[in-house]
DSSP file (Angstrom, degrees, kcal/mol; ACC not computed):
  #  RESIDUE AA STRUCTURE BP1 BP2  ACC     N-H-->O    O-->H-N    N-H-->O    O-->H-N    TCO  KAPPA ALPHA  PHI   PSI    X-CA   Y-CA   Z-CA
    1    1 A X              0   0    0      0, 0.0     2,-0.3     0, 0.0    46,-0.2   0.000 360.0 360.0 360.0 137.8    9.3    4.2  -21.7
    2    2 A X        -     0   0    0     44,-0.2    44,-1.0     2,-0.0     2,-0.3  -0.993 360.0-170.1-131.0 117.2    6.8    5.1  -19.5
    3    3 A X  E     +A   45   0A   0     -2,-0.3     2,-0.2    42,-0.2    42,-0.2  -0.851   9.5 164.9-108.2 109.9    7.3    5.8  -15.7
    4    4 A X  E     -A   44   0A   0     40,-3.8    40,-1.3    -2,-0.3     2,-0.3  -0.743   9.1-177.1-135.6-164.2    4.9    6.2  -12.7
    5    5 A X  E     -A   43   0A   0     38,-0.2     2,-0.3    -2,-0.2    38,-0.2  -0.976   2.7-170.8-177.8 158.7    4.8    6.3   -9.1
    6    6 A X  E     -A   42   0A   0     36,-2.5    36,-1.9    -2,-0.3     2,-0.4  -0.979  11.4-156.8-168.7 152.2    2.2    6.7   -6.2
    7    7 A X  E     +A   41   0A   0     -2,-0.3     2,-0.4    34,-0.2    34,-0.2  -0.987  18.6 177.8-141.0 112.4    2.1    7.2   -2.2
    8    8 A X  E     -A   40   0A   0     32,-4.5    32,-3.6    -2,-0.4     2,-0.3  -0.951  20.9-142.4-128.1 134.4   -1.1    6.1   -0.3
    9    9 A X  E     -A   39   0A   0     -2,-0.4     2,-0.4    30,-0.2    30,-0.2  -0.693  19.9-143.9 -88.5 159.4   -1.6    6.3    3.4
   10   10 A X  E     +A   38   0A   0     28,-0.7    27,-1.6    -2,-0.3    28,-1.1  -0.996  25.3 162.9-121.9 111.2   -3.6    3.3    5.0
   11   11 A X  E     -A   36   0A   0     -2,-0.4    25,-0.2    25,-0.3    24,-0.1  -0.947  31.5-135.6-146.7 153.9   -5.8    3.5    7.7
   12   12 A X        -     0   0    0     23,-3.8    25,-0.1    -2,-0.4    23,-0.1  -0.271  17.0-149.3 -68.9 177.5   -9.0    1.4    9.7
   13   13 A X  S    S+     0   0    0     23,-0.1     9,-2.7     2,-0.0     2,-0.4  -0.051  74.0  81.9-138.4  38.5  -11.5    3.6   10.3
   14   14 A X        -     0   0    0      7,-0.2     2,-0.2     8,-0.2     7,-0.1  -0.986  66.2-148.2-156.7 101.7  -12.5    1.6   13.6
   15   15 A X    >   -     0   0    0     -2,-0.4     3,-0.9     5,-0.3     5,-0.1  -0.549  15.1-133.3 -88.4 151.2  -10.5    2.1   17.1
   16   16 A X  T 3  S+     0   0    0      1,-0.2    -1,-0.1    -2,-0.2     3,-0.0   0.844 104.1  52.3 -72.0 -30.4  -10.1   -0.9   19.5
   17   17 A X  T 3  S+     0   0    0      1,-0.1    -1,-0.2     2,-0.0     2,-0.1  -0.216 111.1  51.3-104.4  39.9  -11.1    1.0   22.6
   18   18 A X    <   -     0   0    0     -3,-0.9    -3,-0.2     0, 0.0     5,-0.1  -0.789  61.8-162.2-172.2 108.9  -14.3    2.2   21.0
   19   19 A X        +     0   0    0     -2,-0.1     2,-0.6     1,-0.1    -3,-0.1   0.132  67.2 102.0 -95.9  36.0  -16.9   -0.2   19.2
   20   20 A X  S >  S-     0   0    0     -5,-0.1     3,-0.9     1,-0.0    -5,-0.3  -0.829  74.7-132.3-112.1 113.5  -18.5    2.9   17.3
   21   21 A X  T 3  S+     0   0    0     -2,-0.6    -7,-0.2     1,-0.2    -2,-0.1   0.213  77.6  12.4 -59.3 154.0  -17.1    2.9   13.7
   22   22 A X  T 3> S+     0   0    0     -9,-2.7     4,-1.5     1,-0.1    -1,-0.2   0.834  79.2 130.5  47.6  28.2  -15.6    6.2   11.8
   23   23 A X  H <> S+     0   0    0     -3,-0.9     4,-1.2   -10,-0.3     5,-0.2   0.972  72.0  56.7 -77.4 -33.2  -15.4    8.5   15.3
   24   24 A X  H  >>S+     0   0    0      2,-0.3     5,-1.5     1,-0.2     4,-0.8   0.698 110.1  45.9 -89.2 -20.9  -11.7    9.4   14.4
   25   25 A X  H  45S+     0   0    0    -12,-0.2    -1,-0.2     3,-0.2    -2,-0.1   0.941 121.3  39.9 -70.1 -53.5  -13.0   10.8   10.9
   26   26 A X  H  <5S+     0   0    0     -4,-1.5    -2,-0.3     1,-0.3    -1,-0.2   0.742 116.3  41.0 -65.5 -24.3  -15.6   12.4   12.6
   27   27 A X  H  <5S-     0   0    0     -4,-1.2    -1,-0.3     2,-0.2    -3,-0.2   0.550 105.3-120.6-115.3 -22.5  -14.2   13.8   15.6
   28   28 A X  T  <5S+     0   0    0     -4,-0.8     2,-0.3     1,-0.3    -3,-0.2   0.987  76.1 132.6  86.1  53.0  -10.7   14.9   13.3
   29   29 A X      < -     0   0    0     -5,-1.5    -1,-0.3    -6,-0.1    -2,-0.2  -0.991  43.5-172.4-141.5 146.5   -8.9   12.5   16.1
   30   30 A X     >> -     0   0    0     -2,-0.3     4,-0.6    -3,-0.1     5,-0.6   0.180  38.3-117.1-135.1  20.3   -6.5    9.8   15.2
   31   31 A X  T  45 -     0   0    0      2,-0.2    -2,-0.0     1,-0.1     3,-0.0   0.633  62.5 -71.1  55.6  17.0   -5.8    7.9   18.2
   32   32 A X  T  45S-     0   0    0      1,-0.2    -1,-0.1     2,-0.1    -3,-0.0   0.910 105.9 -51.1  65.9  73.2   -1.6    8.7   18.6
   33   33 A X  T  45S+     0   0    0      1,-0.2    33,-0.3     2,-0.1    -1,-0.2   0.487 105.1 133.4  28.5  39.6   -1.4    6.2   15.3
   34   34 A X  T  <5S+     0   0    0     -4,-0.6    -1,-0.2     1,-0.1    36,-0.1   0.889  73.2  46.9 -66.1 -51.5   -3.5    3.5   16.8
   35   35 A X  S   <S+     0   0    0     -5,-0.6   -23,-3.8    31,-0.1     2,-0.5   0.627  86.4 114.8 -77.4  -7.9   -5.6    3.2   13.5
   36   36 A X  E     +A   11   0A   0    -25,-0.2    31,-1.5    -6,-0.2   -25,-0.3  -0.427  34.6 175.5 -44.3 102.9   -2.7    3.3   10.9
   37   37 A X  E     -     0   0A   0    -27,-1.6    28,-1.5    -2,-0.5     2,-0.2   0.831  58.4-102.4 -77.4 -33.0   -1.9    0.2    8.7
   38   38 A X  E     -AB  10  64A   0    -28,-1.1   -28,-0.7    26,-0.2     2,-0.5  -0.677  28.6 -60.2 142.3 167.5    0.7    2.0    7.0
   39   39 A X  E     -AB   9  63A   0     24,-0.8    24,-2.2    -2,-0.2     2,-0.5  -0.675  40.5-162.2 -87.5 139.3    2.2    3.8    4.4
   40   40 A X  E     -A    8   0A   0    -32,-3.6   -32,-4.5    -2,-0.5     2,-0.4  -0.851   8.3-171.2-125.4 138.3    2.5    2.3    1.1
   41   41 A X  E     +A    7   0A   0     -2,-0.5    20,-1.4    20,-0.3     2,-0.3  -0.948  12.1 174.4-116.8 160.4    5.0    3.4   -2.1
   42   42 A X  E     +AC   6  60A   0    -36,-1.9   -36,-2.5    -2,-0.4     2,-0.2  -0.905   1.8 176.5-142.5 149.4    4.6    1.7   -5.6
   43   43 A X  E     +AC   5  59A   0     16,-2.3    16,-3.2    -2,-0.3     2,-0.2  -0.852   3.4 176.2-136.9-178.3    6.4    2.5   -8.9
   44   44 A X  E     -A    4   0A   0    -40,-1.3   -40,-3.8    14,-0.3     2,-0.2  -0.853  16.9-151.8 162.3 161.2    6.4    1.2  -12.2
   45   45 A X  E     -A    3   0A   0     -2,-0.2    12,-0.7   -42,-0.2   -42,-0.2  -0.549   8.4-157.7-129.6 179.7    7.5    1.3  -15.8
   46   46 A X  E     -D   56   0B   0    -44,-1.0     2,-0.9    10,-0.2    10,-0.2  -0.701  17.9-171.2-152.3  84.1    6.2    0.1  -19.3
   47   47 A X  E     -D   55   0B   0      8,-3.3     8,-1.4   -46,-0.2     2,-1.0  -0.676  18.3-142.2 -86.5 119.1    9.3   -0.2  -21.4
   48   48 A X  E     +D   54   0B   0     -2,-0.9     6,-0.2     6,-0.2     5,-0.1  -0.682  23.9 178.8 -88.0 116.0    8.0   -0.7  -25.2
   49   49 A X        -     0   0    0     -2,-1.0     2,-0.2     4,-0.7    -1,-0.1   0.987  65.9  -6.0 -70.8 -73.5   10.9   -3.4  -26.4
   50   50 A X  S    S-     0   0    0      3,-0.3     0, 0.0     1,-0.0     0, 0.0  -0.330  91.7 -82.1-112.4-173.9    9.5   -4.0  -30.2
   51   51 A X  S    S+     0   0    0     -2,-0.2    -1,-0.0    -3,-0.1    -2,-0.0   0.898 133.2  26.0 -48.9 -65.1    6.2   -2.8  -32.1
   52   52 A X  S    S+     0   0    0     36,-0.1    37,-0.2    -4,-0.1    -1,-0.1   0.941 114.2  76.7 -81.3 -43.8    4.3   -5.9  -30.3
   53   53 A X        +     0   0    0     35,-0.1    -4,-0.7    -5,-0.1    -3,-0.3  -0.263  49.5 147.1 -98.7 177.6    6.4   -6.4  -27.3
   54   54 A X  E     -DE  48  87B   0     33,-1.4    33,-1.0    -6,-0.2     2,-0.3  -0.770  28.0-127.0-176.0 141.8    6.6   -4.6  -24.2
   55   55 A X  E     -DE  47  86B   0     -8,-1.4    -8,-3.3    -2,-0.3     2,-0.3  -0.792   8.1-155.8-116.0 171.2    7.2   -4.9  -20.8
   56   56 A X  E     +DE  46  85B   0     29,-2.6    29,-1.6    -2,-0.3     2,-0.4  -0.953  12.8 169.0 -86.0  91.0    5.9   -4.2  -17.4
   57   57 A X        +     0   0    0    -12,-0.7    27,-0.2    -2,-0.3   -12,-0.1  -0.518   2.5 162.5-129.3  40.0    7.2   -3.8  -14.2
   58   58 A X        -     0   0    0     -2,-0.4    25,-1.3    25,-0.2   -14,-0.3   0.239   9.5-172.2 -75.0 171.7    6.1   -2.5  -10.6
   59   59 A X  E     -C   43   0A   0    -16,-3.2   -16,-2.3    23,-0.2     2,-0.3  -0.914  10.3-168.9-171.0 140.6    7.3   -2.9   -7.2
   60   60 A X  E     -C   42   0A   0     21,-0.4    21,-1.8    -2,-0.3   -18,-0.2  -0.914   4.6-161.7-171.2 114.5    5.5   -1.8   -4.3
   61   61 A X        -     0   0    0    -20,-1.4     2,-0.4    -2,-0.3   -20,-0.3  -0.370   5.4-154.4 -78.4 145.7    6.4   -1.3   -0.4
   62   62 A X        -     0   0    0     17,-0.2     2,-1.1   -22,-0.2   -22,-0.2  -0.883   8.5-153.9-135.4 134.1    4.3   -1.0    2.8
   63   63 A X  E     -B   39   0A   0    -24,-2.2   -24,-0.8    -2,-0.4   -23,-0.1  -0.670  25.8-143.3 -49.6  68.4    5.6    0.7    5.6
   64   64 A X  E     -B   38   0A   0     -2,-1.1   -26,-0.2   -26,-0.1     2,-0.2  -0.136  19.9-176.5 -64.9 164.7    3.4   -1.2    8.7
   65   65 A X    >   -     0   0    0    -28,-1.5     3,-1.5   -29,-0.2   -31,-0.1  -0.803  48.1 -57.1-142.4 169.6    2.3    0.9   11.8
   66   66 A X  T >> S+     0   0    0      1,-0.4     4,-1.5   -33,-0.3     3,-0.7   0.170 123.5  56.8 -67.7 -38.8    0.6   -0.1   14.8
   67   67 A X  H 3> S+     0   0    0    -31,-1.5     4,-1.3     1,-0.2    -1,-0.4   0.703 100.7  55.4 -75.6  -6.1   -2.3   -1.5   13.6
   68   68 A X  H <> S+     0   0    0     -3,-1.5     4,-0.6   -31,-0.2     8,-0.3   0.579 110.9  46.1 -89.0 -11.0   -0.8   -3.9   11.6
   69   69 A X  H <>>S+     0   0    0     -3,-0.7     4,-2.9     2,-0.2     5,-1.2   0.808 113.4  52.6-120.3 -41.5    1.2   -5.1   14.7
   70   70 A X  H  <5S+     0   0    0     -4,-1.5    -2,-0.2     1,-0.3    -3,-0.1   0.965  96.2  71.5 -77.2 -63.0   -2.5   -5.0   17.0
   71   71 A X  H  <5S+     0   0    0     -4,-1.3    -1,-0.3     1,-0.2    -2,-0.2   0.704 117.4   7.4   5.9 -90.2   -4.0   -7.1   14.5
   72   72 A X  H  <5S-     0   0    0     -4,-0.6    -1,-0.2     2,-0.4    -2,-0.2   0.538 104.8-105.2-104.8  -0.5   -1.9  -10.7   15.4
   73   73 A X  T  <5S+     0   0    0     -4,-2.9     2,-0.5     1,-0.2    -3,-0.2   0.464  91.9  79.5 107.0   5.6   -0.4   -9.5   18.3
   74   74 A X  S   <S-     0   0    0     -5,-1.2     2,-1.3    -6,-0.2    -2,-0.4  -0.931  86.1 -99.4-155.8 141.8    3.2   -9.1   16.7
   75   75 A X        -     0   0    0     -2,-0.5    -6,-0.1    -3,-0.1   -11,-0.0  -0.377  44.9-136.6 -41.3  64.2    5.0   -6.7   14.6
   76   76 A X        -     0   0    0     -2,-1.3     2,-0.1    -8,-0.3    -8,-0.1   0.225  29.0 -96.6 -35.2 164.6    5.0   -8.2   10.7
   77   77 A X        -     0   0    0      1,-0.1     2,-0.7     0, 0.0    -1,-0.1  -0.295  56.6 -90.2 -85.3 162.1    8.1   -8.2    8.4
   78   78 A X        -     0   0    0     -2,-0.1     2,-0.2   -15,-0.1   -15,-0.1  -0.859  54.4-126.6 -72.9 105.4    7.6   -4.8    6.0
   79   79 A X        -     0   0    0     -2,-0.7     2,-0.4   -18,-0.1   -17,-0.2  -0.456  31.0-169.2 -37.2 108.3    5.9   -6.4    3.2
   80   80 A X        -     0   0    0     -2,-0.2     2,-0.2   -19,-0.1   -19,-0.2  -0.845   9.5-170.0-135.1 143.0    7.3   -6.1   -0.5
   81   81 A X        +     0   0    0    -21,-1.8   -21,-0.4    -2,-0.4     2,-0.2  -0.625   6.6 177.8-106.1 170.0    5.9   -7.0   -4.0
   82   82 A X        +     0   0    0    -23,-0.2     2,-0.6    -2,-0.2   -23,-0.2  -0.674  16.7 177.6-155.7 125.8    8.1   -6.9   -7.5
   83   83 A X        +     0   0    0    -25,-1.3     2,-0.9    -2,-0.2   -25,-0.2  -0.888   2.2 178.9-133.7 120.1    5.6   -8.1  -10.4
   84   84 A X        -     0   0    0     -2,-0.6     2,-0.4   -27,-0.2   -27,-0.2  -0.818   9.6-179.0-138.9 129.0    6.8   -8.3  -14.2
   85   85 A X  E     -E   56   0B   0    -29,-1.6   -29,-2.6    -2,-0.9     2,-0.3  -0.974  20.2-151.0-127.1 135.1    5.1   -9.3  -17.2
   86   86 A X  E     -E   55   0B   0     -2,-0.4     2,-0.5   -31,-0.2   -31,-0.2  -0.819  29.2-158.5 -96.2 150.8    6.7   -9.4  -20.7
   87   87 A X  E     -E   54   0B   0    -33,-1.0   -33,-1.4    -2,-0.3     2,-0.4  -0.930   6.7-157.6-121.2 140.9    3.2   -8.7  -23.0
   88   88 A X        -     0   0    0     -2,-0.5     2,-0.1   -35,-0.2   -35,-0.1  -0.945  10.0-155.7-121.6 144.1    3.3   -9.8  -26.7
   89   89 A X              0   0    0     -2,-0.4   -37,-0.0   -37,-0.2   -38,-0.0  -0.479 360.0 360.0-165.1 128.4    0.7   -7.9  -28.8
   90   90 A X              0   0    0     -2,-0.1    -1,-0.1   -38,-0.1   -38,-0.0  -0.087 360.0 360.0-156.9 360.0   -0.8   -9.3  -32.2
């Protein structure tokens, strides 16, 4: 069995009340979490069942923030994946 995990932050790189791209990189300014999309976690396994088979498994959250919300003009549901494939091998 094989086990992993991972934590990625999200963010534009483009503020709404500024049409000059990448200033908040540059300028080390982040706009009070205007540019955020969110945080996102994923895990996932690889259980080997037999010789040939084995499966796969991952599952993976996002946490929105503010931009996601600026975007259509409402707050989206927290968005959630679960993906599993059994593999057979020959």
């Amino acid at each position: 069995m094989k086990v992993g995990a991972q934590l990625m932050y999200i963010a534009g790189t483009d503020r709404y009340n500024d049409n000059t791209p990448f200033v908040e990189y540059y300028n080390a300014r982040h706009d009070n979490g205007d540019n955020g999309i969110g945080w996102e976690m994923d895990y996932g396994v690889n259980v080997q069942i037999y010789k040939n088979l084995s499966f796969n498994g991952a599952f993976g959250y996002l946490f929105p923030q503010k931009q996601m919300s600026m975007a259509g003009g409402q707050a989206p549901a927290a968005p959630w994946q679960f993906v599993g494939l059994l593999l057979y091998t020959f």
